[in-house]
C-alpha positions as CSV (number, residue, x, y, z in Angstrom):
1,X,148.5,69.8,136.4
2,X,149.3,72.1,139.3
3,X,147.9,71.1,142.6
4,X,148.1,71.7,146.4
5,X,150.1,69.0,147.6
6,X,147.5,69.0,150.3
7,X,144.5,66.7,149.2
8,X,144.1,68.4,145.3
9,X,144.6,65.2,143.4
10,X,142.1,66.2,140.9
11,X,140.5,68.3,139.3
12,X,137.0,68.1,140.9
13,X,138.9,67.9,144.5
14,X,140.4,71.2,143.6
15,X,137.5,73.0,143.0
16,X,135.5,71.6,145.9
17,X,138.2,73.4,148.1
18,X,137.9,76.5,146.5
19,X,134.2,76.0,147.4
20,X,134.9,75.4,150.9
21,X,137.3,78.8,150.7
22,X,140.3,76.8,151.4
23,X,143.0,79.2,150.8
24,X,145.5,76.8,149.3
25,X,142.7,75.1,147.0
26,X,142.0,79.1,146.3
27,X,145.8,80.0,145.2
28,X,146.4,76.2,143.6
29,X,142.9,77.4,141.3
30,X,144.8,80.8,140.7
31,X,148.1,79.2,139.2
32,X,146.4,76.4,137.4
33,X,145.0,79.5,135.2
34,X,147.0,82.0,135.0
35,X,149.6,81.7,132.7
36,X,146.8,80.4,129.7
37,X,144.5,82.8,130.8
38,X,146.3,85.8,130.9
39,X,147.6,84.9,127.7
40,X,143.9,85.4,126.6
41,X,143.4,88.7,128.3
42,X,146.3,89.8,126.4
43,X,144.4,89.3,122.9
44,X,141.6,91.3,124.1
45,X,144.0,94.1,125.8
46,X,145.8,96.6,124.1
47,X,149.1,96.4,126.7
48,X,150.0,93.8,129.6
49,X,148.8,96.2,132.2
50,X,145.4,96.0,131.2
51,X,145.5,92.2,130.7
52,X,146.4,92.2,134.3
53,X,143.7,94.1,135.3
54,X,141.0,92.2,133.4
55,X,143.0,88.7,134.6
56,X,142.2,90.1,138.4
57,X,139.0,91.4,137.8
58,X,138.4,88.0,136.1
59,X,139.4,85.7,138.9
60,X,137.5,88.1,141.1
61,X,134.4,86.6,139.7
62,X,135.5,83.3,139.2
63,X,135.9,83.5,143.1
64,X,132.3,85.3,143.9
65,X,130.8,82.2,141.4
66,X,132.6,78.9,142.0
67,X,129.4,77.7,143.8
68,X,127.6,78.1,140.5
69,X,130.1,75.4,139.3
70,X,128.2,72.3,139.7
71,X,130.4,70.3,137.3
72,X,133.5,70.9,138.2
73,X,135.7,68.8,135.4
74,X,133.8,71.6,132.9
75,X,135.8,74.4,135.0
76,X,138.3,74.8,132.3
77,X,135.7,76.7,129.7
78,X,133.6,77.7,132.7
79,X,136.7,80.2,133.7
80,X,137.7,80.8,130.0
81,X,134.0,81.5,129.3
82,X,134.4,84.2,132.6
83,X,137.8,85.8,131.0
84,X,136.5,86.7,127.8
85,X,133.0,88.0,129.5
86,X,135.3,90.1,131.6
87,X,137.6,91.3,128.8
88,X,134.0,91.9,126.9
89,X,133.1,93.9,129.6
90,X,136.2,95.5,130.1
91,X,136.4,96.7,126.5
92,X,132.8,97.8,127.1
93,X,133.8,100.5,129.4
94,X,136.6,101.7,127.6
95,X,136.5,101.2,124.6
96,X,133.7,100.2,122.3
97,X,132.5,103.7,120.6
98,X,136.0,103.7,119.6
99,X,136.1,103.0,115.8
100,X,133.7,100.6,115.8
101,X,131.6,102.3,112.8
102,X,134.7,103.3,111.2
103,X,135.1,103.0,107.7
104,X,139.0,101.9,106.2
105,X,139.4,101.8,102.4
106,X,142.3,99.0,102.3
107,X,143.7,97.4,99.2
108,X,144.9,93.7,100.2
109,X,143.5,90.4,99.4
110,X,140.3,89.4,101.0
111,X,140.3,87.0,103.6
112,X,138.7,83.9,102.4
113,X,137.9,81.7,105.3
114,X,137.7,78.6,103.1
115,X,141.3,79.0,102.5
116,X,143.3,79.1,105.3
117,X,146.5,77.7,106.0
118,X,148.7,77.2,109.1
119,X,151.0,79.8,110.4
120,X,153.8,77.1,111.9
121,X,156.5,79.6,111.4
122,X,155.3,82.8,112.5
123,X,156.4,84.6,116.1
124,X,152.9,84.3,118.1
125,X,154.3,87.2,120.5
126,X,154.8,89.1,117.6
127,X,151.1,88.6,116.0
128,X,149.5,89.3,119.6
129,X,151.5,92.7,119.4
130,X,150.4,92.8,116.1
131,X,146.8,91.8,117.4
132,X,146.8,94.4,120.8
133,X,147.2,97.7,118.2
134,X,144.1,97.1,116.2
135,X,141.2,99.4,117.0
136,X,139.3,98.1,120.1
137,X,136.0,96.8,118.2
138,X,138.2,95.0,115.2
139,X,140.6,93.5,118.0
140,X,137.6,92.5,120.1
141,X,135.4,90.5,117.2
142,X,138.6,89.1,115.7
143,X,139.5,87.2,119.0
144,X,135.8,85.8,119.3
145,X,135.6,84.6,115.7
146,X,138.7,83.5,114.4
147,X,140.4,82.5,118.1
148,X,137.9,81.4,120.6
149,X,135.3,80.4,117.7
150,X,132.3,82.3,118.5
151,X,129.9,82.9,115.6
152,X,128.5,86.4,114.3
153,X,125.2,85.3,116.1
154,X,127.0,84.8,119.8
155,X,128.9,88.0,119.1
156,X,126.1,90.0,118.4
157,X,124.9,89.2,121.7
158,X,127.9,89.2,123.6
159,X,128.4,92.9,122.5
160,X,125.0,94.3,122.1
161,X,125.6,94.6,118.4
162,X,123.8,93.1,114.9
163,X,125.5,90.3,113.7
164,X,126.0,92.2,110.0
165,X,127.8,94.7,111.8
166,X,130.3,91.3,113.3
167,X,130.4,90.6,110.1
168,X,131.4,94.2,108.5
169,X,134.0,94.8,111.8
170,X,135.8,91.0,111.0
171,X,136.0,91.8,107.2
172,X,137.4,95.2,108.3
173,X,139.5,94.3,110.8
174,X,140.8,91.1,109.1
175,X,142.1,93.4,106.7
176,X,143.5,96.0,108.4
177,X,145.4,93.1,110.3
178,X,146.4,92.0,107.2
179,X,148.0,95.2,106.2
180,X,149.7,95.7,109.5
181,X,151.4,91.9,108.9
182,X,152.1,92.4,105.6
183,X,153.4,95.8,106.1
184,X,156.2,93.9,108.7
185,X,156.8,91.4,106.5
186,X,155.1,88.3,108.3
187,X,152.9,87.7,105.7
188,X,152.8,88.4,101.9
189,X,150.2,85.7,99.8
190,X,149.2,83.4,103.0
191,X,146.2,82.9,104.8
192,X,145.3,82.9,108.3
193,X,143.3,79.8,109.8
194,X,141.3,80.0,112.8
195,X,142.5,78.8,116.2
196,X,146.3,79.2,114.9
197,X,146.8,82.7,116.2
């Protein structure tokens, strides 16, 4: 863990100094996340200069809120719970009438949840690239469902949305990943399981 080495010997000390607005407590906060948490902006972002943007924006927040924080060992999904509502929001104002009625016709397999299997061998960089191309409203519901484990339910809220329409963007945009994969020969007959991307 990445600390101060000024009083920050935990967690909960940590984020008491941020609370007090001690600078160093402030910038120790800022490291501990961003390497991780970039790395989730980058899933919802179509290029690294928009993941920056919604990291910033992000931390922003985190900053204006850390007084909500009243346990602070739960700060780890607090500020991943704050990213993604961020990146939500981002894609919100740029990018969510894009395609996310659209209709693809695409001949691959159907992605059967039940039958996933892991992906040990595959170039993660390379599947985020993969990921970052998709249309903004199948990128957006794949990361929530199969990555950070939302359900159609929580989605449909998130996003404003019904949760048949989740449901008809992840079939759609499972598949159209699928194609883009297969098409650059990472996959052929395998399966995706959730949390492995």
């Amino acid at each position: 863990m990445l600390f101060s080495k000024r009083r920050y010997n935990s967690l909960t000390e940590l984020v008491e100094g941020c609370q007090r607005r001690e600078r160093k407590a402030q910038n120790a906060f800022y490291e501990r996340y961003q390497g991780k948490m970039l790395g989730i902006c980058r899933r919802y972002a179509r290029t690294l200069s928009e993941a920056e943007d919604i990291f910033q924006e992000a931390f922003i927040k985190v900053f204006k809120k850390i007084d909500d924080l009243h346990t602070p060992e739960s700060a780890d999904s607090w500020v991943k719970s704050v990213i993604i509502r961020t990146a939500l929001s981002y894609y919100e104002r740029t990018t969510k009438k894009e395609l996310l009625s659209a209709q693809i016709d695409l001949n691959v397999q159907d992605w059967d949840s039940s039958e996933f299997t892991s992906w040990g061998h595959v170039d993660i960089e390379l599947v985020v690239k993969v990921l970052s191309d998709l249309p903004g409203g199948y990128r957006t519901i794949i990361n929530l469902y199969l990555i950070d484990g939302y359900n159609h339910t929580e989605i449909a809220e998130m996003l404003g949305i019904e949760p048949s329409t989740s449901k008809s963007q992840l079939m759609r945009g499972k598949k159209l990943l699928i194609k883009k994969l297969q098409e650059i020969g990472i996959i052929e007959d395998e399966r995706i399981q959730p949390g492995r991307l």
